[in-house]
Structures are given as structure tokens and as C-alpha cells.
N, C-alpha and C positions, 0 to 999 in steps of 0.2 A: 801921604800920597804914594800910592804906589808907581816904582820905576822899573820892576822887572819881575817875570812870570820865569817859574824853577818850573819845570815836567818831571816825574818820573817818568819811565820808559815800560817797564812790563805789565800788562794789565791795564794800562793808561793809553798808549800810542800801539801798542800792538798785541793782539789774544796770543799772548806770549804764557801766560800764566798755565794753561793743560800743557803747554811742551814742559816745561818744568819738571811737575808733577808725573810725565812720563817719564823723564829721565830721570830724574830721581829714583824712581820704581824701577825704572831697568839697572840703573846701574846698581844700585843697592842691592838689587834680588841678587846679582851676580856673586855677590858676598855675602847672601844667604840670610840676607836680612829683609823684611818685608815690611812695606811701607805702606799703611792707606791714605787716600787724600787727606784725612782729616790731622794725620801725622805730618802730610806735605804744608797743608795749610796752616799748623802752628809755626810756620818757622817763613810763611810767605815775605816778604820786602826785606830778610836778612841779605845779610852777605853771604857768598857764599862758600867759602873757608868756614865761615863761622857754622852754618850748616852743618858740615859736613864733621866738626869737634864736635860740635851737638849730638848728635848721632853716633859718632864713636864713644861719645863720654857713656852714651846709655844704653850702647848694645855692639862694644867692641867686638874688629874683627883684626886679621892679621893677613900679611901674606900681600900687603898691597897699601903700600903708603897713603897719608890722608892727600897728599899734595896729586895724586896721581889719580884719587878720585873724582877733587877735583875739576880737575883737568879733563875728563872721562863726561862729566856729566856738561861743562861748560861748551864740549865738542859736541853734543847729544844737542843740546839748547841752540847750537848756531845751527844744526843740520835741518834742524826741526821748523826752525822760524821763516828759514831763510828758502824754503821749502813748499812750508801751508799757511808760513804768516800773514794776515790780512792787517789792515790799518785797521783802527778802531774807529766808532763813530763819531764825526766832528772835529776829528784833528788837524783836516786841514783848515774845516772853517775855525777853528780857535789860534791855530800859527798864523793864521792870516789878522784875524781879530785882533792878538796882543800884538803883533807887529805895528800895527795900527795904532792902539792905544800906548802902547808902551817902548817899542824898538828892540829892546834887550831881554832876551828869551836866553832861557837856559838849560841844559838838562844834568838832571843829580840820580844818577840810577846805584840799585844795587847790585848792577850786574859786572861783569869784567868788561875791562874796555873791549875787548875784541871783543864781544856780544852786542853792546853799543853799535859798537862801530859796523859790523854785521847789519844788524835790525838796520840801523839808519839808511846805511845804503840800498835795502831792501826797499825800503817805504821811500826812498827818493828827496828825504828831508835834512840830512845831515847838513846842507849847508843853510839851514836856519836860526841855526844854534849860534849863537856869539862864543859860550862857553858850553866846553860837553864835558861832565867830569864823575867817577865812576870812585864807588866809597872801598876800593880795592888799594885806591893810592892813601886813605884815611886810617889812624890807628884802629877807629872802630865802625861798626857799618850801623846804620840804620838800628835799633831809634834813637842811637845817638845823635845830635845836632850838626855833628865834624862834616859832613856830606856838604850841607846846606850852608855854612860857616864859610866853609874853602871858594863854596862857588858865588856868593857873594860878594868877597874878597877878591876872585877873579873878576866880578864885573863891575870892582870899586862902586859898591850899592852898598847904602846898610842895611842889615839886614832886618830891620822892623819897615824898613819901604818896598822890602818882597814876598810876593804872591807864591805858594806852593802849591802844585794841585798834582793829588796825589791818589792812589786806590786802596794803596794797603794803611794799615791801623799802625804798624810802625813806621811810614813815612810820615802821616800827621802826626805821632808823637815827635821826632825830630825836628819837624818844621815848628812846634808850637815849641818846643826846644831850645829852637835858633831864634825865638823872636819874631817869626815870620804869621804872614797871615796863610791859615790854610783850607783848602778848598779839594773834596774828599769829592770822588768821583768814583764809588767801588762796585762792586760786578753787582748784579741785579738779586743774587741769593743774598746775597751781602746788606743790603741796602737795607736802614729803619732801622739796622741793630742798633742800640742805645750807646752802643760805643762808637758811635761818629759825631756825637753830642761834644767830643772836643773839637771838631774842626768850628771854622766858622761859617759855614756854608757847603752843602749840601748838593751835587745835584745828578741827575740820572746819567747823563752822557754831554760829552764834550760841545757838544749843536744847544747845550741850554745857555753859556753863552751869549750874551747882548747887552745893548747899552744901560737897558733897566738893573741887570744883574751885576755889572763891572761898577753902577752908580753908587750899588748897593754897597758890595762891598768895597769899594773906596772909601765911605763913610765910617767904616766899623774903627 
């Protein structure tokens, strides 16, 4: 039985996912490196320290620390959201929904908490969270399971009785990781690739949602 619903946050609750991929390409070009989305989108639901070693391991630059890049691009992602950020479809009917069914909501981003913390106040939900917890304070990010493990354990759940739902392909790795059941919600270009065959459930946008669907997967 399930007793608690984990959220990602980017591409999930807010079309956060093009600010990203801007900033990334702004800041990187700055350092003379060129980035196309299809570069951005290899490395989507990581962390984002981790990114940015990635990126130095395979097209080192100098003359500007990786912590300060960072930094550069995670200022770029709160300017940008907090700006043109819109909610995404369903999020309120689904916070409302597992409130209902379930009470203990949570969110596991891979973003930094001040980007969390940002977005949420944007969208006007942060206080729906029981636990809001960000894979910045984890050894490692996404598709590691450590994210989903910790938050959890924050809401003394175990974790084969929580729900993840998630956009990116290394958030349901993680989730299926941690034991959890996970429910893949990812951008409409996205959608039918054959690599969402590991979630357990599937669906277009947050509004699909209902009691037929929550019956379903309880059952799984």
C-alpha cells in the first residue's frame, strides 16, 4: 500500500527544463564551449556539480573554477524560472489528489535547494511538502537511489510503500533503485520511447490522475 507520493521538481511541476538548457548554453559558451540541447539533454535530472565535472572531463577549460560555474548557471535557472516559470499541467489537481489519498507528499529534486526553494515559492506550493529535500546534500545525485533513500527516511515511510513520479529516465532509474514504485510523466517528445518500459505506469500529464489510476497502481 502505498503511504507517500516523492515529486521531482523540474519538468514535472514547473517547464523549468528550456531554462536549464539556456543556461547551460549561456554559460558555457562563455568559456568557449558549445553546447546543443541534445548535449543538454544527456545529462537531464543529474546533479548539477556533477554536470558540470562532466563537461570539464570532456572539453576542459581554465581560468574559472568548476564551483563558480556552477554557481553561474544555478543563478541563470533561478532568474529564468522565477521570471517565465509557469506550473505545469495538473499539479495542483495531483497535490490536492495525493493529499487526499495519501497526506505525506514529498519532494526529491536534482536541483540545489535554493532553486527548490525559489521555484516553490514561485508556484505558491512549498508549503505542501512534509519533506523537501535536494540530492546536493547526497553523496551522489540521480540515478543514484541516495535522493529517494534519505527522503524516505525523512518521512519514516519505507520505501517499497512510496510512489515516485518522475520526467526524466534518471529519476525512474533511482526510484526503481530505492524500491519504490515509479510513475514517469515525461515531456511529450519524450513520450513511447521504449526506455520508460522501466517505470510502472505511464502517463501524459499530472490531470491523468484519478481513482481508477491510483487503484491501479496500488495493486502493482
Amino acid at each position: 500500500m502505498i503511504k507517500s507520493v516523492i515529486f521531482d521538481m523540474d519538468g514535472l511541476l514547473i517547464n523549468s527544463e528550456p531554462f536549464w538548457r539556456q543556461a547551460e548554453r549561456e554559460v558555457f559558451a562563455d568559456l568557449g564551449i558549445a553546447l546543443t540541447d541534445a548535449d543538454c539533454e544527456r545529462t537531464m535530472g543529474w546533479r548539477f556539480d556533477e554536470v558540470v565535472h562532466y563537461w570539464y572531463k570532456r572539453k576542459p577549460w581554465s581560468g574559472v573554477d568548476l564551483y563558480t560555474v556552477e554557481q553561474r548557471v544555478v543563478d541563470r535557472v533561478i532568474a529564468l524560472s522565477t521570471t517565465h516559470g509557469k506550473v505545469m499541467p495538473g499539479v495542483y489537481h495531483a497535490l490536492d489528489f495525493f493529499t487526499k489519498h495519501v497526506g505525506k507528499l514529498a519532494l526529491a529534486s536534482s536541483s540545489a535547494m535554493r532553486i527548490i526553494q525559489a521555484v516553490l515559492t514561485h508556484l505558491k506550493i512549498k508549503d505542501r511538502f512534509e519533506v523537501i529535500h535536494s540530492a546536493e546534500y547526497e553523496p551522489y545525485g540521480k540515478p543514484h537511489p541516495g535522493i529517494f533513500i534519505t527522503t524516505a527516511e525523512r518521512l519514516n515511510v519505507n520505501p517499497t510503500e512510496c510512489l515516485v513520479i518522475e520526467d526524466s529516465l534518471s529519476g525512474v532509474i533511482a526510484a526503481k533503485a530505492a524500491r519504490m514504485l515509479a510513475a514517469c510523466v515525461p515531456d511529450t517528445a519524450a513520450a513511447g520511447k521504449p526506455q520508460w518500459c522501466i517505470a510502472d505506469i505511464q502517463l501524459a500529464s499530472l490531470d491523468a490522475w484519478d481513482d481508477k489510476t491510483w487503484a491501479k497502481v496500488n495493486a502493482l
